[in-house]
Each structure stands twice: as C-alpha cells, then as structure tokens.
N, C-alpha and C positions, 0 to 999 in steps of 0.2 A: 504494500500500500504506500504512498505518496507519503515523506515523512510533514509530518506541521513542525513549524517552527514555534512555536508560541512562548518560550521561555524570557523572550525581551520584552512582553505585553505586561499590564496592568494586571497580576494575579485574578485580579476580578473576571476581567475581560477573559484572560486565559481558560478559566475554570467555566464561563460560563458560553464560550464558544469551542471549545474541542467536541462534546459531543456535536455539535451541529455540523461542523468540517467534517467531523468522522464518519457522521451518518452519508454526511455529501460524498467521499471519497470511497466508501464502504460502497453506495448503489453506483455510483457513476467517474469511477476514478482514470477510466481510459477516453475518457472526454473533456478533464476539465485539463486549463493549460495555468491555471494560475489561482489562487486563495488569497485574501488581502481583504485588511482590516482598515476601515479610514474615518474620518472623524474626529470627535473631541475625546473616544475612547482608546487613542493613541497619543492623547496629550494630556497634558497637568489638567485641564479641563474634567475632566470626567468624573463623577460624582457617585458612582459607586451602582446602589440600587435603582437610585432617579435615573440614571442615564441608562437611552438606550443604544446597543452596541447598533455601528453601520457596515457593511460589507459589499468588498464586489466580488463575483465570481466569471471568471474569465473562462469559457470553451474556446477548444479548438473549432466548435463548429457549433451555431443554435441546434438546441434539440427539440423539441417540443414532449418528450417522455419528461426531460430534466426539469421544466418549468412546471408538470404535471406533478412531480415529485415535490419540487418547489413549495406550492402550492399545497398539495397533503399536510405539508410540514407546518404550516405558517401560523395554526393555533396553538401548536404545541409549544414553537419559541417565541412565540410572540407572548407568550406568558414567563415565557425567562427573561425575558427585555432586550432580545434581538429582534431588530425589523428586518424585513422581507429585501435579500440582497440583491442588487445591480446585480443583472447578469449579461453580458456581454463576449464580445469573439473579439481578437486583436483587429480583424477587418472593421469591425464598427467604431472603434476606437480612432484607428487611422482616419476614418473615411471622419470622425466626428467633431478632430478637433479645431475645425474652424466655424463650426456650430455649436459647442460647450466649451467654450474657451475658459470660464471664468470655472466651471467644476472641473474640468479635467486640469485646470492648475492647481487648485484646492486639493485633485486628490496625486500630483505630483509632488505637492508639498508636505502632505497629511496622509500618510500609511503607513502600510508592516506588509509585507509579505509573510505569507506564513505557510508557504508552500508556492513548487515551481517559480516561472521566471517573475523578476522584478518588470512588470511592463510597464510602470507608471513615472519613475524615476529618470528614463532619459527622454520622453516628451519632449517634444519640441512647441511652446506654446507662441504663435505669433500675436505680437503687440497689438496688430492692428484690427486681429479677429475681438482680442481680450477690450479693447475702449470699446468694439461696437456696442460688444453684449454688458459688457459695464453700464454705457450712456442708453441702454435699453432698460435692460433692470431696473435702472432709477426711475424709468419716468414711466414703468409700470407701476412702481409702486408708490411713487405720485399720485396717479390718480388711482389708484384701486386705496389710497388715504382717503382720498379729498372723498370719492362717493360712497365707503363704507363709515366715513366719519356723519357724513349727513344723514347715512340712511340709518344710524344707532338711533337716530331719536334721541339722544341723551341716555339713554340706556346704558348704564356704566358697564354693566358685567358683558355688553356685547361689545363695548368698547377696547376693553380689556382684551377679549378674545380675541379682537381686529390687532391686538397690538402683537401679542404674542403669534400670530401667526402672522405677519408681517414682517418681525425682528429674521424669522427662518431666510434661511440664505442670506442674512446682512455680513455675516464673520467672511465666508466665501469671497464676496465683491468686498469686502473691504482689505481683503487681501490682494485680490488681485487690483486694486488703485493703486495700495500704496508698490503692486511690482511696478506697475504703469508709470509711477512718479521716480522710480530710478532706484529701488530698495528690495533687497528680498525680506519679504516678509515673515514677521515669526510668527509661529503657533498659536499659543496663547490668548486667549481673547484679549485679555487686560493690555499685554501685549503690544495687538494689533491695534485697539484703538489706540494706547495712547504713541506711536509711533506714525499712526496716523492727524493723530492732531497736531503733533511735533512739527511732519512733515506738511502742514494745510492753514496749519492757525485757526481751523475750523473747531468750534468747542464739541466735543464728540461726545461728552458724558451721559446725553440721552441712550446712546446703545449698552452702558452698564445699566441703566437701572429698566429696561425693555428684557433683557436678560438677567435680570433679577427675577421681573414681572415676570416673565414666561416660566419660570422656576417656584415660583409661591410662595421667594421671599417677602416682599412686598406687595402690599396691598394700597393702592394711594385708592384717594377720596375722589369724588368727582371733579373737584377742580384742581385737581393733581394729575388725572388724566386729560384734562383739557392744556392743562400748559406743557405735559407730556408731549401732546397731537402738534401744539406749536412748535415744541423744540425738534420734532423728530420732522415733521416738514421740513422746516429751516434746513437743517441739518442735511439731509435728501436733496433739494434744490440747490442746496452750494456745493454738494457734490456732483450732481451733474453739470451745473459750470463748469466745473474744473475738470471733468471728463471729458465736456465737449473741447476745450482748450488744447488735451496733451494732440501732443504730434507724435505719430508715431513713425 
C-alpha cells in the first residue's frame, strides 16, 4: 500500500485523517497519484476540535467509482470534522491555473503531502491570471455586501451569518495581494493581515474580528455589526483600488 507521511502534521490532524487516507488507499490505491493536506490544518491556525480538516486528492485519471466511494464516505467523516476533498487529475490542475489563480497559490503555499508526488509546490502561478481573479473577488463580494446587507432587514443574527460566510476565502486573496505587491506571503492569518496593512497602510483589523465572529468568539450588538459592515466595505473597496492599480 502507498506509504502516508503524516508524522510532520498536527497530531490532531494526523490521528484524525489516517483512517480516511487508509480507507482511500485500501479501495483505490492504483488510481490515486497524490494525498495532501491544505488549509489552516497545516498551520498554527488550527484549532483542534473546531476546525475542520481540508484535502485534495489527486488521480491519475477521474473515476466516477472513486467519487461514488467518495460520497459513501462523506457522513461518516464529516462527523470527524473532515470535509469532503478536492479531487482532481494533474491535467485539470495544469489546464486550471489561469482560472484559480488565487486557490491554487493558496494551496502552493499551504500543504503536506502525505503520500506520492508533491504536485503543488513547483506551480507556476502567473501574476497577471492572480490581479484578475483578485480584482474579481473583490467586487463580488462588494456587492453580494451591499444586497445581502439591505436585504437583512436589520436582522442581526442574518447579518452575522452574511458576515461569516463572506470572511470565507478573504485569508486566500489576501495572500495572494500581498504576493501581487512584491512579498511572499506567510501562513498565519494574524500574519497575513498584519503584513498586509504594513504593506497598504490600509487598516485591516476588521478581518481579525470577522474571524473571531465566524469562530463564536465574539458576539457584537447591532451596532457593532453595523460599523462592522462599514469597516469591512471600506476595507474591500481600497483593496480593489489597489488591485486595479498593480501592473503586472
């Protein structure tokens, strides 16, 4: 069988994805070309029981038995607190990275291999794929603020919701900015924003307390999420200035 590497991982993570690999590599081990761990479960980030682990799994070839299999499996770990992995062939990867620019730097940046080739690590991501989908992202999530902010009604607990699922994907693009701006960027969330306010002069402290929020440390009042909504605007619209501006 295909050995796993898992001995550099977060004991957590280790313990709690070997059966899942093993059952992967046990049905389907002469198909798969690659195992990898990626996310905040491969960083200081990770939080133990709250977090959920992410994966990709890489074929030599889509299956459609293998995503069947997939699938069988999805309630049993999705009660251990792994989500349902990326699966992928090296051809869709090639063919994709000037359409996921900004995740497939994310996941050049953020993984483990833990079985077969390292595919993610020599990536070639170009600049000019990574600003479009940057100065995209931003100003979807612009306006899917500005009409899910209207359409709460003032409804705090929907507003909350809008937030925390809006914050998803901000670590991602805020990484790939500050590679944009001339910097490899770190891991860390804490990190990344403040290396990016360094780098912008832009006050970035709304995306810790949205990642508070989306975690259930904090609970603000209604008008805590109203000056929330304005800070995290602001904050969005001067980043895509400065998106639209780089040259690449």
């Amino acid at each position: 069988m295909i050995p796993l590497h898992l001995h550099e991982l977060n004991p957590v993570v280790a313990q709690r994805m070997a059966p899942f690999f093993e059952d992967t590599v046990r049905e389907h081990e002469r198909n798969i070309h690659s195992l990898h761990i990626v996310g905040s479960a491969v960083t200081p980030d990770f939080r133990g029981k709250s977090s959920v682990v992410h994966s990709v799994i890489v074929l030599h070839a889509m299956d459609f038995s293998f995503l069947r299999f997939m699938a069988s499996q999805g309630k049993k770990y999705a009660k251990k607190g792994i989500a349902a992995p990326l699966v992928m062939t090296p051809g869709y990867i090639g063919e994709s990275l000037d359409v996921f620019p900004v995740e497939f730097h994310d996941f050049r940046l953020i993984h483990k291999t833990v079985a077969g080739e390292d595919i993610f690590s020599g990536l070639s991501i170009e600049k000019g794929y990574l600003r479009l989908q940057c100065e995209r992202e931003i100003k979807v999530k612009l306006i899917g603020l500005r009409q899910s902010y209207v359409s709460t009604l003032g409804a705090k607990k929907r507003l909350s919701d809008i937030f925390s699922q809006s914050i998803v994907g901000c670590m991602p693009l805020l990484r790939a900015v500050v590679y944009l701006l001339g910097k490899e960027p770190p891991v860390r969330r804490h990190d990344t924003i403040s290396i990016f306010q360094g780098m912008t002069s832009i006050e970035a402290g709304v995306f810790e307390k949205l990642l508070l929020l989306r975690a259930g440390v904090i609970k603000p009042s209604g008008d805590e999420l109203d000056r929330i909504f304005e800070e995290y605007y602001t904050v969005l619209e001067r980043m895509g200035k400065l998106v639209d501006d780089v040259t690449t």
